[in-house]
C-alpha angles and dihedrals in degrees: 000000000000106000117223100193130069132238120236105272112273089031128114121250111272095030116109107173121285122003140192111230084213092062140065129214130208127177113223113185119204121202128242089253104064118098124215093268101048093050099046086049084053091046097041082048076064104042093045098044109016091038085232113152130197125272114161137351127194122190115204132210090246086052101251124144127218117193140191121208135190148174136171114272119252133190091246129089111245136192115261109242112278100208 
């Protein structure tokens, strides 16, 4: 998976502060075009089927949206978000 979101500088790709060992994140980027209720129907498709819950959303000035996602890990192995 490509992350979309950095790091903070001097971390290692993949770490975004702290993180619960119990849980998994995943960065999700939304383009400018997509309007509010596009983007919480994509999100709510994850949340649904992927059992992905909401962690942080920045809007930015162009309009693009990034998004954090997490779930609690599971010994199983689950599909990435698809959004």
């Amino acid at each position: 998976m490509d992350p979309l979101v950095s790091p903070a500088p001097g971390r290692p790709a993949g770490h975004y502060g702290r993180v619960p060992p119990d849980y998994e994140y995943a960065p999700v980027r939304l383009p400018p075009g997509t309007n509010r209720v596009t983007a919480a129907t994509q999100l709510a498709l994850q949340a649904e089927f992927g059992g992905w819950e909401l962690s942080r959303v920045r809007l930015y000035a162009d309009g693009t949206r990034k998004v954090i996602l997490r779930r609690r890990r599971s010994p199983h192995r689950l599909p990435g978000p698809s959004v």
